[in-house]
Every structure is written in structure tokens, then in C-alpha cells.
N, C-alpha and C positions, 0 to 999 in steps of 0.2 A: 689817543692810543687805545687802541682794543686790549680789551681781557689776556688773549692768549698773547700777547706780544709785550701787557707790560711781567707776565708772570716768565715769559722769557726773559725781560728784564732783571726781575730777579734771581735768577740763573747763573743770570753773568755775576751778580753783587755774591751771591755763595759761593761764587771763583773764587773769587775777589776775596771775599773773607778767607774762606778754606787755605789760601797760599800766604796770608795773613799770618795764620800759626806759626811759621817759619820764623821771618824776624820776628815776631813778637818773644818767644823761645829765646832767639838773639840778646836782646833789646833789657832781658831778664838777666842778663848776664853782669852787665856794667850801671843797670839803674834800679832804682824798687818797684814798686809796681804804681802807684798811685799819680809820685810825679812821671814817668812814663804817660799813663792816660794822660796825664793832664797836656803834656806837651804837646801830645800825638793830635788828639783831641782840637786844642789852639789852631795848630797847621791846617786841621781840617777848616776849623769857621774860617781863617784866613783865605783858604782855597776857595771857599762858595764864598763868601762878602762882595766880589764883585759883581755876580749874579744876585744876591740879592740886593744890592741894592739899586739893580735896573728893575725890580720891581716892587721898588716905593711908591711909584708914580700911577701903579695900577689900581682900577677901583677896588676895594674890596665888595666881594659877595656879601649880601644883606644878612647880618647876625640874627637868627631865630633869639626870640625871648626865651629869657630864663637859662641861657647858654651863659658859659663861662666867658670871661674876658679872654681879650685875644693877650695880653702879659702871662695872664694864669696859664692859658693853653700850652704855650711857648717853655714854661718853666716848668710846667710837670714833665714833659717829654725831656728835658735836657737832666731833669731829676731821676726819672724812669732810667735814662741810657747810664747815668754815675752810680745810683743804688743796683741794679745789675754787674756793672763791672767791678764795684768794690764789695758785693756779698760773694761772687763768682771768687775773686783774690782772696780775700779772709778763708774761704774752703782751700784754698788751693796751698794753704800754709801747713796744714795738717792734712788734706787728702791726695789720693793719688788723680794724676793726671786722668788715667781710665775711670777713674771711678767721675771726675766731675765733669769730663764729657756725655756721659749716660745720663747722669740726674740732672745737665743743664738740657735735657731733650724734653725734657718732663713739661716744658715751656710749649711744646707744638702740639699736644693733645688740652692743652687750657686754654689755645685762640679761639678755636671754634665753638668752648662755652662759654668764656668771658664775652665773646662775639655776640650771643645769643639772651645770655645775662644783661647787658651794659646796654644793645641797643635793639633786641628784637631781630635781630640777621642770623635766623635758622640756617644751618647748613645743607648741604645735598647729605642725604643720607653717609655716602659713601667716602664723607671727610672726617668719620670716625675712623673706622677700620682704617682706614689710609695713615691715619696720625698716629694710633695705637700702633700701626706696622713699623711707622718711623723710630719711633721709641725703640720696638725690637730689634730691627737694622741697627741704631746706634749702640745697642746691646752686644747686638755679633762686632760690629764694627773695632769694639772697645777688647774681643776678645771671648767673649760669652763665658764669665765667668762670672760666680756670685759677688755682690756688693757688698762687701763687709764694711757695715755703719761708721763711722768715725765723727767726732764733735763738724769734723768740716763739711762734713758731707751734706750737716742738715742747712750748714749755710750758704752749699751750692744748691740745696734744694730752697729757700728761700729764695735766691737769684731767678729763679726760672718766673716768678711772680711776673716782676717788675719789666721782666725781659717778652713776658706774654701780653703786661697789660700795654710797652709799646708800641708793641704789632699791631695788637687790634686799636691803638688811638692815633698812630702817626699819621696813616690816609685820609681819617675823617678829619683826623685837626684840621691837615693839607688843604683838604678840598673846602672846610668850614672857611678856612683865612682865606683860602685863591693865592696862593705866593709860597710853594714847596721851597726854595731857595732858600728864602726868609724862615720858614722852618727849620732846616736844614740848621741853616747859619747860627741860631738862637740856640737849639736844643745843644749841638757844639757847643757853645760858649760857656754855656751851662754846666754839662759835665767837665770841659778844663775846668772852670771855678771853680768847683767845687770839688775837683781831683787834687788842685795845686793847693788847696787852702787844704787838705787833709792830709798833703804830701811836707807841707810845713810844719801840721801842727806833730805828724808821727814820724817823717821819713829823714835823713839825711840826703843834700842832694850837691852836688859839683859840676862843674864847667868839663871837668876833664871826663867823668861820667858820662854826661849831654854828648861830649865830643865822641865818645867810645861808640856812644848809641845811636849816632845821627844818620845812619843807613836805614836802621830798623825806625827810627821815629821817622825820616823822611818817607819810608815805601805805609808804614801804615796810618802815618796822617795824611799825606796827598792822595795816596792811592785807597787803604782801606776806608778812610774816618771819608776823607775829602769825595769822594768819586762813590765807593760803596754806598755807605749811609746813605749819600743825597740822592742816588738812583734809586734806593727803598723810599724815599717819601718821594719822591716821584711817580712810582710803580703802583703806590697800595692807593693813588688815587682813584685807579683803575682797574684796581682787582677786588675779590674779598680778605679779608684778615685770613681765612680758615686756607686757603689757594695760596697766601704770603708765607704762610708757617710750615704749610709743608716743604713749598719750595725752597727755602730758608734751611730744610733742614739739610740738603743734599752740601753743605758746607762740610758736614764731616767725611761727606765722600773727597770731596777737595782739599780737605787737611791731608788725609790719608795718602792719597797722590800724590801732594805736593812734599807730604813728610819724607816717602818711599822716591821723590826726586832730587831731591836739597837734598834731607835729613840724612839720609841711609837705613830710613827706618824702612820694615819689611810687613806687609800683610800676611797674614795665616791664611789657612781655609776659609775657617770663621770671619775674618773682614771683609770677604772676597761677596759671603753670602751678604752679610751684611749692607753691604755698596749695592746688591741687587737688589735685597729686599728696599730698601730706601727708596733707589730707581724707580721700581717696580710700584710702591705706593703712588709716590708724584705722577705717574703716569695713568695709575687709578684715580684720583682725583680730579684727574682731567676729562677723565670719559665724558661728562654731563657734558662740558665745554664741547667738544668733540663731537658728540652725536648730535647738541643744538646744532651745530656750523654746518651739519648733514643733512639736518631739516631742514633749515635755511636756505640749501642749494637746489 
């Protein structure tokens, strides 16, 4: 897979997420939030499991010393994607919905120096400004209005951590193990357990609840958890982390759309700019891609 086709790739997964916000909004109605992931989550390993396990039989790529085990690898990413979606929840108890979409963007200006921190992968110049722009699009996006602080807010800013240090280690994990599927399948596994065990020990949960939500858990485990996810560890084999996160961020462009298509929610001025400046960055980030394939011809 070439660079610009699996960052198209990811393109499609920020669809994919962005129309996600819809039932998940559903999904809050009839269930809590925890055993929700957990379930959604489940349906996804169960969706990749048969993929991956046509690729037990492949050799793995030869482990570099001093690397971490391939168990460890597998559980930090499926840890990474549950401390994300349960600091992102805990903010969302006490903050507003506008405000924890802004400060979970705080996530795509940290790939490209955790990128750079973690493994020595300088960026193009032009994937700060571009990340920095993201952040200000999901700013208009959100309304362009000040963020007044709130106890949740700082634990949607903590969320952004764990949700940047995914980005930048899903690819490499990917391509360290050779079997994205088996990634895929594991890091799943991982956050249900670890959703359902915190959904037991904090949450109430019912059959008749499950049954209420099985539209919104069906479209965002098969479709968001099951398809999404697994086409991002497929994609970042082939891209860079700092090219994943921008792309990644055009997700609120797709919320936005898909809220103003389902929802009835409406854009202002301000989200209108906002969707372009977002655009507008992704497409700056591309240049270097774009003018190498120039030279190239």
C-alpha cells in the first residue's frame, strides 16, 4: 500500500468514526458508558478473530533486541484505546460536549512530537502548522467560543495522552509483529476487559438496556470498533503517525455532517470555517507527498 492511499485510507476510518457520534449519543440513552465500550468493543474482536487467526500460521518478522515482548505490545495498545475512552467519559460527566471535543484535539499537535521523542521520526516542517491549524478548526468547529475550565475538562485533557501515544505505536507495533489483524483483535479484547470489569465494578447494567442499545452497539462495534480501528492499524503501517493524526482529525468534520444529517443539529458560520480550516490543513500536510510524486514523474 502506498503512503497517499493508505492516508486515504484513513479518510474513510474518520467517516467511519465522525457518523459513529450519532449512535453512540443513541447508545447513551438506554446504557452507561463503560459497559457500552465494553460490549461495542467485544463485537469488534469478534469481527476481526477470523482474520486474525488466518494469520497464526505467518512467520513473524525477526524481534530487534531489547524490544518489548510481543504480549506487552498487544496489551499496552488495548490499554492505550480503554484509558482514552474512560478519561474522555469521566470529562464528559461534568463537561460540555463542545468543550471535550476541542481538548480531545490537543491529541493531533502531540503525534508528531511524541513521533519525534519516542522514535527519532522528525516531521516535514509543515506538520506543525498543519496540527496547530487542526486544533483551531476543531475550535471554530466546536463554536469559537472560550473554554471555561471545569474539573472534566482537565480529564479530557488527560485523555488526549493516551489517545496520541496510540497513534504514534499502533503502526509500528503492526509492522514490528507482521499480523495487523492479530493487533487489531488483541488491543479489542483488551479494552472490552477492561471496560466490562469497570462496568461491573461502577456501573448497573440489564438485558433489557443491551436490548434497547443493540442498533447503536451493533453499528459502532461492527462498523466503528470492527472495520474502523482495524483499517487504522492497517493504514499507519504505511504512513507516518504525524500524516495519521492529522487525518484522523477531519472525524469532526464528519461528526458535524453526519450530526446536521441524523441529529438535526445545525452549523454556524464558525463550524463552516472551521471544516475548512481542518480541510485545508490535511491538505497542507500533503504537499511534501504531492510534490515528491511530482518529482518522481
Amino acid at each position: 500500500m502506498k503512503r497517499w492511499q493508505a492516508d486515504g485510507l484513513l479518510l474513510a476510518v474518520a467517516a467511519i468514526w465522525g457518523l459513529a457520534f450519532v449512535p453512540q449519543s443513541w447508545g447513551m440513552d438506554s446504557m452507561q458508558p463503560m459497559g457500552f465500550t465494553g460490549l461495542r468493543f467485544a463485537l469488534g474482536a469478534l469481527v476481526v478473530a477470523p482474520l486474525a487467526w488466518r494469520e497464526r500460521g505467518r512467520p513473524a518478522p525477526p524481534q530487534p533486541r531489547g524490544g518489548p515482548p510481543r504480549w506487552l505490545l498487544l496489551l499496552g495498545l488495548g490499554t492505550l484505546i480503554f484509558l482514552g475512552a474512560a478519561l474522555q467519559q469521566i470529562g464528559l460527566l461534568t463537561t460540555s460536549v463542545t468543550n471535550a471535543s476541542f481538548l480531545t484535539a490537543l491529541y493531533v499537535p502531540a503525534v508528531p512530537l511524541l513521533g519525534w521523542l519516542l522514535f527519532r521520526h522528525r516531521p516535514h516542517w509543515l506538520a506543525w502548522p498543519a496540527a496547530l491549524g487542526c486544533v483551531a478548526g476543531t475550535w471554530l468547529l466546536t463554536g469559537g467560543q472560550a473554554v471555561q475550565m471545569v474539573v472534566g475538562d482537565w480529564w479530557v485533557i488527560a485523555s488526549s495522552l493516551p489517545w496520541a501515544l496510540h497513534v504514534v505505536l499502533v503502526g509500528w507495533a503492526a509492522g514490528r509483529l507482521g499480523a495487523p489483524y492479530t493487533v487489531a483483535c488483541v488491543q479489542f479484547a483488551v479494552c472490552s476487559a477492561l471496560s466490562l470489569v469497570a462496568a461491573v465494578a461502577l456501573e448497573s447494567m440489564s438485558w433489557d438496556a443491551v436490548r434497547a442499545a443493540a442498533g447503536a452497539i451493533a453499528y459502532t462495534g461492527l462498523v466503528s470498533v470492527g472495520i474502523g480501528y482495524t483499517a487504522q492499524v492497517v493504514a499507519q503501517r504505511h504512513t507516518h503517525a504525524a500524516d495519521a493524526a492529522l487525518v484522523l482529525s477531519s472525524e469532526a468534520v464528519f461528526a458535524a455532517f453526519f450530526g446536521a444529517l441524523l441529529a438535526g443539529d445545525r452549523l454556524s458560520a464558525s463550524g463552516w470555517a472551521g471544516c475548512a480550516v481542518i480541510l485545508g490543513c490535511i491538505l497542507l500536510a500533503q504537499l511534501p507527498l504531492l510534490a515528491a510524486a511530482v518529482v518522481k514523474r
